[in-house]
BAMARBA-478565 format. One record per residue (C-alpha): residue in three letters; x, y, z. Coordinates in steps of 0.001 Angstrom, whole numbers, padded with zeros to 6 digits, always signed. Example, Ala and Ser with C-alpha at 12.3 -4.5 7.8 and 13.67 -1.06 7.14 Angstrom:
2
Ala+012300-004500+007800 Ser+013670-001060+007140 
//
This chain:
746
Unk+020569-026565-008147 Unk+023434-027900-007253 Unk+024572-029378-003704 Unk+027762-026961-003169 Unk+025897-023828-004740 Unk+023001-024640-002319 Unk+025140-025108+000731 Unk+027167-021714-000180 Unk+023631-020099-001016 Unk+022257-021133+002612 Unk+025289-020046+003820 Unk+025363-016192+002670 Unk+021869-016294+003293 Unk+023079-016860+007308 Unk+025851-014353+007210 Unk+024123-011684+005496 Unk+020369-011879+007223 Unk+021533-009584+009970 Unk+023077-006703+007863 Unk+020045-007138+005403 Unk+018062-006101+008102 Unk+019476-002455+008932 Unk+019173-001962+004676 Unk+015651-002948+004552 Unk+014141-001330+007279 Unk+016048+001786+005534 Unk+014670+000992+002736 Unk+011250+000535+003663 Unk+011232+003795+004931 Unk+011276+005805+001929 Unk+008709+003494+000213 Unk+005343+005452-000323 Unk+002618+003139-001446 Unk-000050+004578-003422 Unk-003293+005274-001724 Unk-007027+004863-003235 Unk-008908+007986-001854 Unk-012783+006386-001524 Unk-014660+008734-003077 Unk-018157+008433-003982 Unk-018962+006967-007504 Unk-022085+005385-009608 Unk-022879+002264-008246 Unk-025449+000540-010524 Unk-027916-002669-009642 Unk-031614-003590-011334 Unk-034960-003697-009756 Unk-037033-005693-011975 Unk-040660-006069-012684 Unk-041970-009400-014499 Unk-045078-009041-016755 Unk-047753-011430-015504 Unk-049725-012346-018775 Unk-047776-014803-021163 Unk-049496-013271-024409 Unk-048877-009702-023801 Unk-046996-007186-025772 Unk-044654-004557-024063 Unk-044137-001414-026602 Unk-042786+001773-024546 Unk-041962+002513-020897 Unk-041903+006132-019242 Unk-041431+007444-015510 Unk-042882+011112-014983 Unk-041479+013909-012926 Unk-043825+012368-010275 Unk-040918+009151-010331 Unk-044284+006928-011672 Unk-043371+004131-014491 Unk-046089+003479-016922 Unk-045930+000815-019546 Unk-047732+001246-023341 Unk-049089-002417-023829 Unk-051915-004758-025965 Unk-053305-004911-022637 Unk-053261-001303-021890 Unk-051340+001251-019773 Unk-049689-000778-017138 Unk-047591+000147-013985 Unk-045295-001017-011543 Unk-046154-002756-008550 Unk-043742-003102-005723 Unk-040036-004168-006537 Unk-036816-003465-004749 Unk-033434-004425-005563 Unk-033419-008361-005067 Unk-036925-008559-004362 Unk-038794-008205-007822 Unk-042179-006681-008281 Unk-044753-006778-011471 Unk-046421-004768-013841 Unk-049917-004029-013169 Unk-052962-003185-014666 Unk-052486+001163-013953 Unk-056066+001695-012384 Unk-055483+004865-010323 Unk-057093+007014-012806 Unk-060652+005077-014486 Unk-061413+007002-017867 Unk-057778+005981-019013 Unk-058681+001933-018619 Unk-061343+003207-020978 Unk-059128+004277-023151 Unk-057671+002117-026397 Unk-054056+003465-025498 Unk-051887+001951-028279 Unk-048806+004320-027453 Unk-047077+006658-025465 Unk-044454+009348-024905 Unk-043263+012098-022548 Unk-043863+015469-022365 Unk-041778+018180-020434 Unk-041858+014565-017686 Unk-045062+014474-018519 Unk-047071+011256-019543 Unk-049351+011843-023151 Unk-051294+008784-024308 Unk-052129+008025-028060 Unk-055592+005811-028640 Unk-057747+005479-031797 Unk-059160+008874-031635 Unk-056522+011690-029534 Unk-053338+012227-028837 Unk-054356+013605-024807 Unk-052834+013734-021259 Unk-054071+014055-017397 Unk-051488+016533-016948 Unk-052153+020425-017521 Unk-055669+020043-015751 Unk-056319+017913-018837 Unk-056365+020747-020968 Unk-054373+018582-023911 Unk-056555+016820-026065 Unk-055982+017130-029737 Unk-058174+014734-032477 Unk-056754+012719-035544 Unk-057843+010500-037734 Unk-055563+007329-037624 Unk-057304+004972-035473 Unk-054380+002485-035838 Unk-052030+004910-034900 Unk-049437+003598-032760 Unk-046320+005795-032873 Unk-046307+009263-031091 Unk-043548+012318-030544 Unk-044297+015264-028371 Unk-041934+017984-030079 Unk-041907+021835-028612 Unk-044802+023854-028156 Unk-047695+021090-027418 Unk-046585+020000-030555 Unk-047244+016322-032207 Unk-046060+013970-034544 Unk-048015+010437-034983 Unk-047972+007809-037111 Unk-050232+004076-038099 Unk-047336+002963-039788 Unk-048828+003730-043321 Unk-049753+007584-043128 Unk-048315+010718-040779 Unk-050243+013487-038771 Unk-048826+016671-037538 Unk-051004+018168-034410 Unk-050481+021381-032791 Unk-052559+023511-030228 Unk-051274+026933-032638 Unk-050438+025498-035946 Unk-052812+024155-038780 Unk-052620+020031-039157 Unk-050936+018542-041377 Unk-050923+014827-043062 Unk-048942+013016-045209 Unk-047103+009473-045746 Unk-043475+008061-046477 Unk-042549+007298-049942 Unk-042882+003471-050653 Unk-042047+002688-047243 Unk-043971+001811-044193 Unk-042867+004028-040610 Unk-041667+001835-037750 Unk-041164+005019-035416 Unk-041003+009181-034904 Unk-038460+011191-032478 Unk-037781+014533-031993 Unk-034965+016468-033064 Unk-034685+019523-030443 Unk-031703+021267-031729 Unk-033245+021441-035551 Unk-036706+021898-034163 Unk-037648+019290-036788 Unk-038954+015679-036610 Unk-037235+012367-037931 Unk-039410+009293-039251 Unk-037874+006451-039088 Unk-039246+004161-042310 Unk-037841+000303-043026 Unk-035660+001716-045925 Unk-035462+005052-045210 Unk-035443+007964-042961 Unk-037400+010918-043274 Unk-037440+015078-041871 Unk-040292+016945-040981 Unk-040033+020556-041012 Unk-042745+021706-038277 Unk-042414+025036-039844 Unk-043147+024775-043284 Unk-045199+021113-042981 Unk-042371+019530-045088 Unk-041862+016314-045461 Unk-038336+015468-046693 Unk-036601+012111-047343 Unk-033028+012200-046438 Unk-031653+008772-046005 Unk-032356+005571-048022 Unk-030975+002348-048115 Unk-030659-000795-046143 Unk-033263-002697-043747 Unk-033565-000427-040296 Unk-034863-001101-036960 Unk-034317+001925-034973 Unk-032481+005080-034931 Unk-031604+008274-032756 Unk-030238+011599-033094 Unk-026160+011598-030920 Unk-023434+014063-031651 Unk-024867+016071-034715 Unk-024920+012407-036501 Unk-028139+010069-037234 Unk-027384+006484-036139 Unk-029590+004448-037499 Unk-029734+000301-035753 Unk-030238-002670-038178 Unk-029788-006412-037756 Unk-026428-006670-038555 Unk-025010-003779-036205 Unk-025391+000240-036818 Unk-024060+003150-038628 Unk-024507+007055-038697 Unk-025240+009215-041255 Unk-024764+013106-041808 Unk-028483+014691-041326 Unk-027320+017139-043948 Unk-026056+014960-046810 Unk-027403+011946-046048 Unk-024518+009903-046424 Unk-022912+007114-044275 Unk-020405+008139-041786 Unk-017620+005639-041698 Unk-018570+001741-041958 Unk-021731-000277-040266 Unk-020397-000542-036475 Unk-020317-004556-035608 Unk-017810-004862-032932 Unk-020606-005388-030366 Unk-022218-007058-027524 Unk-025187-008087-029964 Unk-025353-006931-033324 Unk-029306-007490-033527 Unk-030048-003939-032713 Unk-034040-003311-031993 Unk-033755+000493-029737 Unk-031572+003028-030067 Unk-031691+006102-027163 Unk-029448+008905-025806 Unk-029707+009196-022119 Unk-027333+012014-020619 Unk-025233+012061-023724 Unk-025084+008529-023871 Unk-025744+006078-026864 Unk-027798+003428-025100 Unk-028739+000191-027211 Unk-031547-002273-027415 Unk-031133-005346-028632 Unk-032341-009077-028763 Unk-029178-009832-026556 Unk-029665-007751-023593 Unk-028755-003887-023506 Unk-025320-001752-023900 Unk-023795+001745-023339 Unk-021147+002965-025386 Unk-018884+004155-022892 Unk-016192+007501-023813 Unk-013513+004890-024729 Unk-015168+003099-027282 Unk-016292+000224-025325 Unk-019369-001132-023565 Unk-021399-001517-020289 Unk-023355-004471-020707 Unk-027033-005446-019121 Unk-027365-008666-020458 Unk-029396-011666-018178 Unk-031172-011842-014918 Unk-029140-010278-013193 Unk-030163-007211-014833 Unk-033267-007780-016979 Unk-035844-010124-016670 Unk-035930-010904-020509 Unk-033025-010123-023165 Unk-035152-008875-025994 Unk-035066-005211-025762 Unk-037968-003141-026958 Unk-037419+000470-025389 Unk-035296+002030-023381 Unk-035880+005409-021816 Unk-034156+007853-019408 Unk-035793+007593-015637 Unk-036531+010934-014230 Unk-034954+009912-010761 Unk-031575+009066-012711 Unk-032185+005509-013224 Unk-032537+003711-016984 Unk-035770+002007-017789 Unk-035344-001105-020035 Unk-038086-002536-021087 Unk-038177-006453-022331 Unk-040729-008856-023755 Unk-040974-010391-020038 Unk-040813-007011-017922 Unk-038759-003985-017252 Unk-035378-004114-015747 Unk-034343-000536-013768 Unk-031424+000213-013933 Unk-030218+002164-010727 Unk-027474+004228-010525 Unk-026643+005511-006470 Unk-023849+007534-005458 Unk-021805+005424-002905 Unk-018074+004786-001702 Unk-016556+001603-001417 Unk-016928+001515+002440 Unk-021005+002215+001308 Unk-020721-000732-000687 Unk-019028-002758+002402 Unk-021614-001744+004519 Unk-024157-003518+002404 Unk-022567-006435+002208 Unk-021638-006978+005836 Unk-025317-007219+006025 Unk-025910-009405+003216 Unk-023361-012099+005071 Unk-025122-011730+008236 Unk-028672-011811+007124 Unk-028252-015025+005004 Unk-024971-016638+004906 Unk-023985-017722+008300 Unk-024531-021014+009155 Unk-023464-022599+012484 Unk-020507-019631+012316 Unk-019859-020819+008714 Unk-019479-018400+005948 Unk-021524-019796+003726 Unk-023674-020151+000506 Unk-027277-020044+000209 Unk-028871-022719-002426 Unk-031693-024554-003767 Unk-033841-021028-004494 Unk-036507-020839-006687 Unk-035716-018434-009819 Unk-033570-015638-007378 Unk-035903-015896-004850 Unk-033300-015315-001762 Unk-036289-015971+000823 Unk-036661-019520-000860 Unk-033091-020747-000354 Unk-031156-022378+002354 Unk-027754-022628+003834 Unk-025752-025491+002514 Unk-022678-027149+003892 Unk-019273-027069+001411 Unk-016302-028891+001327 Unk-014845-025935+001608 Unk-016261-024634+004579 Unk-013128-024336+006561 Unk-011726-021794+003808 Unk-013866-019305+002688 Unk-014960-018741+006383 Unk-010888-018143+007212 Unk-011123-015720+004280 Unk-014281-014047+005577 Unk-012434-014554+009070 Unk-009605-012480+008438 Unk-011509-009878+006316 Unk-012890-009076+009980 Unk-009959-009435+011383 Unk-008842-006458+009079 Unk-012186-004715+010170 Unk-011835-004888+013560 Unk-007966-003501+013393 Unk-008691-000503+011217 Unk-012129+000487+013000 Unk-012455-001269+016702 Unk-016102-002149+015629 Unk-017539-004265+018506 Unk-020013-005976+015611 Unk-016359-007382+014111 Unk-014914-008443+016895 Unk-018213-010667+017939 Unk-018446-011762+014266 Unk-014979-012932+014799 Unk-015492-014888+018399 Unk-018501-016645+016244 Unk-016446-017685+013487 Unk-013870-018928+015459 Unk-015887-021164+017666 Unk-017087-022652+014218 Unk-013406-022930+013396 Unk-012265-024265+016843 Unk-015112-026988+016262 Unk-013926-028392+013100 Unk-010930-030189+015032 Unk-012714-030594+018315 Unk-015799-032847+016469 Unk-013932-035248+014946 Unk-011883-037776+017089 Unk-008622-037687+014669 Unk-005648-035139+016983 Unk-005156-031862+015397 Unk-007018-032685+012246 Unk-009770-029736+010974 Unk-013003-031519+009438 Unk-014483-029989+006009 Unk-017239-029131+007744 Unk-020395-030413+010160 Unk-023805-030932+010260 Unk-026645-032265+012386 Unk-027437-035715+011442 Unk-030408-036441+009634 Unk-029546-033676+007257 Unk-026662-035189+005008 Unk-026969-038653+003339 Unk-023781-040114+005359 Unk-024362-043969+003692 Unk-023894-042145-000049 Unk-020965-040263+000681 Unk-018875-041970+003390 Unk-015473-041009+002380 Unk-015919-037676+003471 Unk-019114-038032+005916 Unk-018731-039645+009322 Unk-020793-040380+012003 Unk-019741-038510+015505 Unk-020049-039575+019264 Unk-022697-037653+019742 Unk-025778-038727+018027 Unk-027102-035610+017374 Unk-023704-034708+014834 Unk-022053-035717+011610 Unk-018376-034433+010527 Unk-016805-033996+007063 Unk-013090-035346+006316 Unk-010862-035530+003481 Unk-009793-032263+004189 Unk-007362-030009+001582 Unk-004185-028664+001327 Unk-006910-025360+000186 Unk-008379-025444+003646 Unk-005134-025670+005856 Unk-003593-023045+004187 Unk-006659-020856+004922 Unk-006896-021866+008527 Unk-003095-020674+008899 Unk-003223-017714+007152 Unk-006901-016024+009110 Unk-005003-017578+012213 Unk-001631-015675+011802 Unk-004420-012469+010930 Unk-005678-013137+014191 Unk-003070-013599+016148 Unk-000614-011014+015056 Unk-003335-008326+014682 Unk-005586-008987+018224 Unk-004841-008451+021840 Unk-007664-010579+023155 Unk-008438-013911+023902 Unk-008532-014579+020567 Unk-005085-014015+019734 Unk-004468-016674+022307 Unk-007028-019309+021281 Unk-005708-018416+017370 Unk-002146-019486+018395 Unk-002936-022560+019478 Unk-004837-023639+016578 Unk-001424-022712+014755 Unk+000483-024720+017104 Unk-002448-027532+017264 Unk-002683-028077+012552 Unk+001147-027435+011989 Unk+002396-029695+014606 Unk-000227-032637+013324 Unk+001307-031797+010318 Unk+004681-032160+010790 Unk+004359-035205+013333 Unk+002565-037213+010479 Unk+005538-036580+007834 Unk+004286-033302+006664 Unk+001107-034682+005849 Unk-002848-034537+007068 Unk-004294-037763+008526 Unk-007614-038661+008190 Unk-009809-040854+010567 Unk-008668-043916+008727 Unk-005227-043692+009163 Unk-003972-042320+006163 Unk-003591-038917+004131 Unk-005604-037082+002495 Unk-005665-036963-001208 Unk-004525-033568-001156 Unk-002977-032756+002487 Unk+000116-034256+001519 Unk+003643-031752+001996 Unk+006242-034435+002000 Unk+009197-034515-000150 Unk+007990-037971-001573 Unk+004598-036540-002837 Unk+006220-032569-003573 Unk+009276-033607-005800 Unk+007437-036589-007377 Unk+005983-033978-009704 Unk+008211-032623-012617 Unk+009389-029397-011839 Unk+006726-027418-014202 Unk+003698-028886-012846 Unk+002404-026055-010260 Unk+001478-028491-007464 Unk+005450-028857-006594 Unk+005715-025089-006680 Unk+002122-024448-004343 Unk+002790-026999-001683 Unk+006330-025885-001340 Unk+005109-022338-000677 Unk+002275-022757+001146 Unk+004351-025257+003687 Unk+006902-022761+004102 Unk+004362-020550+005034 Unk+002760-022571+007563 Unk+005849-023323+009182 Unk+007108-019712+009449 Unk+003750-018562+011059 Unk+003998-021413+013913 Unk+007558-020693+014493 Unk+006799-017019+014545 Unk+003641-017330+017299 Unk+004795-020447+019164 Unk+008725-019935+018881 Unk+009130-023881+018809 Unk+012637-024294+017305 Unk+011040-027600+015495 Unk+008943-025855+012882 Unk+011977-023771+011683 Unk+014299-026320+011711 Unk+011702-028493+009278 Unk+011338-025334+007509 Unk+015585-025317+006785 Unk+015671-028719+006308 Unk+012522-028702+003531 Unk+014508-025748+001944 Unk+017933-026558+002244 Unk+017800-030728+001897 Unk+014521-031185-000354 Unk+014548-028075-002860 Unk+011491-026674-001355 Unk+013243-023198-001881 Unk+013895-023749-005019 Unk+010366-024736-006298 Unk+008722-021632-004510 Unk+011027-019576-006504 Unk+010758-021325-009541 Unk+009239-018448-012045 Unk+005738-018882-012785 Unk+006348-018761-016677 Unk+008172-021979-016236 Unk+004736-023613-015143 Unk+003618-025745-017757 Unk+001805-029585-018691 Unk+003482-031996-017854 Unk+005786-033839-020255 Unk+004068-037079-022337 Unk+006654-039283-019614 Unk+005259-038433-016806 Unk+003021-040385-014663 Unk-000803-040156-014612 Unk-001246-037964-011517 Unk+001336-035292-012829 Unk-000764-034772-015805 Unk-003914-034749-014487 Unk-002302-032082-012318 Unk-001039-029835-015186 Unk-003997-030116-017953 Unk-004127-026393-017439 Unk-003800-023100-015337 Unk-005122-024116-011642 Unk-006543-020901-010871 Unk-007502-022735-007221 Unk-003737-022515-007024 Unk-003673-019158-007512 Unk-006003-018782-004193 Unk-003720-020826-002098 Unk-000684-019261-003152 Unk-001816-015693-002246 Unk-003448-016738+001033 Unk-000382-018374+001878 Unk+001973-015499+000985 Unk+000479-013421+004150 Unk+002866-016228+006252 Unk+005433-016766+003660 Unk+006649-012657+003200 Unk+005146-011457+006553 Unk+006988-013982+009226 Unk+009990-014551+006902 Unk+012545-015897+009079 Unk+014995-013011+008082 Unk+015151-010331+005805 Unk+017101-011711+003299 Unk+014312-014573+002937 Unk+012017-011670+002865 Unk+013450-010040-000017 Unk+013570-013400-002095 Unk+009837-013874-001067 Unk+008950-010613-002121 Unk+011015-011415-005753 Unk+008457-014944-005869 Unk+004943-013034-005319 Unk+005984-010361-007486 Unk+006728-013219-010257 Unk+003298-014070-009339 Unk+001303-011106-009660 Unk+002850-010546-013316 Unk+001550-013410-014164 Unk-002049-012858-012941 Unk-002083-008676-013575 Unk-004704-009794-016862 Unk-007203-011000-014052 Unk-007386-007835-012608 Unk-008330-009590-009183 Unk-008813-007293-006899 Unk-007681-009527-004042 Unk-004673-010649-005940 Unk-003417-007208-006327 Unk-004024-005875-002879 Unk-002037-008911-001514 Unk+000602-008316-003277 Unk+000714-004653-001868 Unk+001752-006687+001526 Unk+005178-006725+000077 Unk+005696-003040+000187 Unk+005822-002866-003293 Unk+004415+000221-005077 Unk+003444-001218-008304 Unk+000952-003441-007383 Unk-002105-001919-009841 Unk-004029-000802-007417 Unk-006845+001128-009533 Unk-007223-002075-011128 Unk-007435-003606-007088 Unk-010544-000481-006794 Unk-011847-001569-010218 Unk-013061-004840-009443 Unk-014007-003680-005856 Unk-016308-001233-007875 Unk-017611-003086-010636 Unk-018404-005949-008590 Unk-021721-006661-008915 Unk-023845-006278-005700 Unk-026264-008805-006818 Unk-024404-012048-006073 Unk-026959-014463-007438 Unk-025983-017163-009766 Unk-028018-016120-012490 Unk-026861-017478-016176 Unk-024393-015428-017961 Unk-023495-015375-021723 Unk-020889-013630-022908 Unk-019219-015773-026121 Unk-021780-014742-028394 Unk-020342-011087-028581 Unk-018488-009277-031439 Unk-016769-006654-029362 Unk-014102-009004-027324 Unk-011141-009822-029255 Unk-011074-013414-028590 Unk-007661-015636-027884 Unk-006432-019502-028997 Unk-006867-021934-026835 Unk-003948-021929-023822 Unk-002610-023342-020569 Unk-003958-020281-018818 Unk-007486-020765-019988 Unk-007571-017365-021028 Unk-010482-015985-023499 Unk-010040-013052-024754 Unk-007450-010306-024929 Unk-009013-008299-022199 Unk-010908-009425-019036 Unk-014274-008552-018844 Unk-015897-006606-015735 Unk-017195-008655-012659 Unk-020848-007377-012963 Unk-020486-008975-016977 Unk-019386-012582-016170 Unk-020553-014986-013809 Unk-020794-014624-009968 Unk-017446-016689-008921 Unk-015052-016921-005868 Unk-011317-016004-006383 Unk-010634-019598-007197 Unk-012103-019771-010755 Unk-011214-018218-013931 Unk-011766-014889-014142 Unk-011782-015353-018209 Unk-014627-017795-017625 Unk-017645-016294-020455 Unk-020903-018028-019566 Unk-022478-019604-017316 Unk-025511-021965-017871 Unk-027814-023856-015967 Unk-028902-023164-012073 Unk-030288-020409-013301 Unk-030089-017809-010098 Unk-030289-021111-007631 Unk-027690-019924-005308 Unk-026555-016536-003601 Unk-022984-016394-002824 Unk-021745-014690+000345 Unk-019596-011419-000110 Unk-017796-012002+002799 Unk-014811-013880+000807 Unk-015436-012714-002630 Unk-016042-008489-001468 Unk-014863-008084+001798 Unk-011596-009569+002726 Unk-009836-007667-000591 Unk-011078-004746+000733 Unk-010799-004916+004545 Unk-007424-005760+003472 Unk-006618-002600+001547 Unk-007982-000760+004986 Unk-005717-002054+007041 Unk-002563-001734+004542 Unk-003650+001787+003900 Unk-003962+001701+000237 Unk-007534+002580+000477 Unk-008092+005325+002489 Unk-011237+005654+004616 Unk-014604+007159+003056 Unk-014407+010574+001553 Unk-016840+013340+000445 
//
């Protein structure tokens, strides 16, 4: 830009702020922003059961009208044994009724909810007084299908036996094939046998045994939508039950193409597999159950419908439940305010619990982060938001906790206005290995973090300006002069953060030295202009000290910080091959950190604007923004940018990710790259994947500082629990108190 365009810019900007002013509020009036009404929907989360014995073999799992799970094993009939969500239980030895541990069960199925066992000699049940007991002759019979009537199909994998209370038996055997497994066919009134090669019908009328499918290698089949679809190892097709022939081509586009169960369950095609399970969902795609956070093994071997609602999958290493439970979004909030207060505060931090053993959330502890300082301003203001839509007292005292925490990061260390990382009693942190960012305090009994980031000012600034603009308590007070106590450090020490040794910070650093050092596409230059601005507009706007807007001016009007926030975020980019070391370091690729502080920051940047004409410009910037992250589908990303007043801000994408979040936030290891059913994308600056993001409960736990195209995760396997309170809760506190998601509804 120009010197003569900028000074004419600056100077319309002047004349016309006041007569902007009168046209906004007009206009503001007549915007309508769209509202999510909260609504109860399917919430879904696993209770899992591990199997105990390494050399046992898991075949079928049921749950009776009674809501009892039973498990068809080499071991026998097992059950389930305690188990809630996050607190596993284990499959048991089922003793409750003696003759059956007896018994050489070798299958199982269910009758009108019923539970029928299969051993070497009956095909019998303890329902109906016990009254069902019909002989055979297989005594290797493992396969069993309870049809209409007390009617019976079974099967040793060689020969078939029909077995009926009112019709004659009947036996008989594939052709050249050996049978894997039988189901029932309700609408025909007819059973299917499923053989390696082929699939036959039984007609329970006339005893006939008819082969109408042959072909390729199978593994499992089931009877959806007047179609047979049979599962191989190479994906699944359907075939017409009349003619026999294939329906369309072998289905591959999916999660895991090794197919070993195929079930319907309320109309739905569920899948086993050796990856995990799926759903096909109405639009062609799938919910996928793949890892510890839903199963405790990914080979499938049966899936079945629960009678309380849930879905039983059942794994070589236990059965995963699969709980579906009608709740709203503030239901969903309400768990998770007591998930952060139960086992992520530490010392008023919000914080993350680590070092547990395998998931095991009463094994972990609370661990110290360099980012302390910011996700507890995120959780910080997310109760801030609380506490202004509902008054709660529990808010307002989580909020006086916090910020004592907060209040204690600048008070511990000996360096004016500076906020540590974090703190710690000593004993507890290896200081000697790590003294760049741990130092010793006065007090014996305390050790401080430094080094702090341009990530955690911004954070302190923005849950501050929350605070103060949105609370008529002490704390608004106490919040303002936290403002007044980082910004003016700031500016005093040439717009920079000084650490305990004199000097600043590798990334606190808003100068015009270190800011336009950078090549205009590298997204630090852009970030640090922004987020400055910011800061300086919320101190100005809660202390009225004329020095932080005239800094402000002079940053914009003298040093092109205007100009960089505005710069559109297409024009982002590496760094050319001439620039210097740091630059492209900087610019290897999308910094989706950046993303964080940018958003954060634009609460101060569009909110305490110094005019309305600034405002509108702002509002042009974070809209520029949000285009460029609407793939994400972040749910914070989108409700932030609703602060603008904007309409289009995809806000059922925003209630998307607040419902598909998962509410098990345990790092357990994810793997998505192996599937067939994402259409992947070449290598780019953004880091993106694939075409189409995949849902949070799919992809690794992460905060809203990581790529949200990220596919697996590996190693740590479920050794840390993150805390909701910055990932969950501040996008949707947020949405509360805008008032695009309306309170709970029935």
């Amino acid at each position: 830009m120009e010197k003569s365009f900028c000074n004419y810019f600056w100077a319309l900007l002047l004349v016309f702020a006041g007569c902007s002013k009168v046209l906004k509020e007009r206009a503001r009036a007549d915007v309508r922003l769209p509202v999510y009404q909260d609504v109860p929907y399917l919430q879904d989360y696993a209770v899992k059961y591990a199997v105990q014995k390494k050399d046992i073999s898991l075949a079928k799992v049921f749950m009776d009208r009674n809501n009892v799970v039973q498990v068809a094993s080499s071991d026998g009939v097992l059950r389930t044994h305690d188990g809630q969500f996050l607190f596993p239980g284990v499959l048991v030895e089922d003793k409750t009724y003696r003759p059956l541990t007896d018994k050489n069960v070798s299958g199982m199925t269910i009758y009108e909810d019923q539970f029928v066992y299969l051993d070497d000699r009956a095909v019998f049940s303890n329902a109906w007084a016990g009254n069902l007991y019909l002989d055979h002759d297989l005594p290797n019979a493992f396969a069993v299908a309870a049809g209409n009537d007390f009617e019976f199909l079974i099967s040793d994998g060689t020969s078939l036996q029909f077995l009926s209370k009112l019709k004659v038996p009947w036996k008989g055997a594939l052709d050249n094939d050996s049978i894997q497994d039988i189901l029932y066919d309700g609408a025909g009134k007819n059973f299917w046998v499923l053989g390696k090669k082929s699939v036959a019908r039984f007609d329970t009328a006339t005893s006939k045994l008819e082969t109408v499918v042959q072909g390729r290698e199978f593994t499992c089949f089931a009877r959806f939508n007047d179609s047979l679809i049979l599962g191989t190892n190479s994906g699944y097709l359907a075939m017409d039950t009349s003619s026999g022939n294939q329906i369309g081509d072998v289905h591959t586009k999916l999660p895991s193409t090794e197919i070993t169960d195929l079930e319907v369950i309320d109309g739905q095609l569920w899948f086993g597999s050796t990856e995990g399970a799926f759903r096909l969902r109405e639009d062609g795609k799938f919910d996928y159950y793949y890892g510890k956070r839903w199963l405790p093994g990914n080979l499938v071997k049966h899936i079945s419908k629960g009678t309380d609602g849930s879905v039983l999958i059942l794994t070589d290493a236990g059965l995963g439940q699969i709980v579906f439970e009608k709740m709203t979004l503030f239901d969903k909030a309400q768990y998770f305010q007591k998930q952060v207060r139960n086992r992520h505060i530490r010392l008023g931090f919000n914080a993350s619990l680590v070092a547990m053993e395998n998931g095991n959330i009463d094994s972990g502890r609370l661990s110290d982060s360099d980012n302390d300082g910011l996700w507890t301003t995120m959780y910080l203001a997310g109760e801030v938001f609380r506490y202004a839509v509902t008054e709660s007292p529990e808010a307002l005292q989580n909020c006086r906790e916090s910020m004592e925490a907060m209040e204690r990061l600048f008070s511990i260390n000996p360096v004016p206005g500076f906020p540590s990382r974090s703190f710690e009693r000593s004993g507890y942190i290896d200081v000697l290995h790590d003294p760049d960012r741990w130092q010793h305090t006065d007090d014996p009994e305390w050790d401080w973090k430094a080094t702090t980031s341009s990530d955690e000012a911004i954070g302190h600034i923005f849950a501050y300006g929350v605070m103060a603009e949105l609370m008529d308590n002490e704390l608004k007070d106490r919040a303002i002069a936290l403002i007044d106590t980082l910004v003016g450090h700031i500016v005093r020490n040439d717009m920079s953060m000084v650490d305990f040794d004199g000097k600043p910070t590798t990334w606190g650093r808003w100068n015009p030295e270190y800011v336009n050092a950078r090549p205009k596409m590298v997204g630090d230059r852009k970030v640090n202009s922004s987020n400055i601005i910011s800061m300086l507009q919320t101190a100005y706007h809660f202390t009225g000290k004329e020095k932080y807007k005239e800094k402000a001016f002079d940053l914009m009007h003298d040093h092109g910080y205007f100009e960089n926030l505005m710069r559109p975020m297409k024009e982002i980019a590496r760094a050319p091959a001439d620039a210097d070391d740091w630059s492209k370091m900087l610019s290897e690729s999308w910094n989706h950190s950046d993303d964080e502080m940018y958003f954060v920051g634009y609460w101060g940047l569009h909110r305490y604007a110094f005019n309305d004409t600034l405002k509108l410009r702002y509002k042009e910037a974070i809209i520029d923004h949000w285009e460029m992250e609407r793939p994400e589908r972040e749910g914070a990303w989108n409700i932030m940018t609703a602060l603008t007043g904007t309409p289009e801000f995809d806000l059922e994408e925003a209630a998307w990710y607040l419902r598909e979040h998962p509410m098990d936030l345990i790092t357990w290891n994810v793997r998505n790259s192996h599937r067939k059913d994402m259409e992947p994308m070449a290598p780019n600056f953004r880091r993106q994947t694939i075409r189409e993001v995949l849902p949070p409960d799919e992809r690794p736990i992460q905060r809203h500082n990581t790529n949200m195209f990220r596919l697996d995760k590996v190693g740590g396997d479920g050794n840390q629990e993150y805390s909701a309170g910055d990932i969950w809760l501040l996008p949707y506190w947020m949405g509360r108190y805008l008032g695009v998601i309306s309170e709970p509804r029935p």
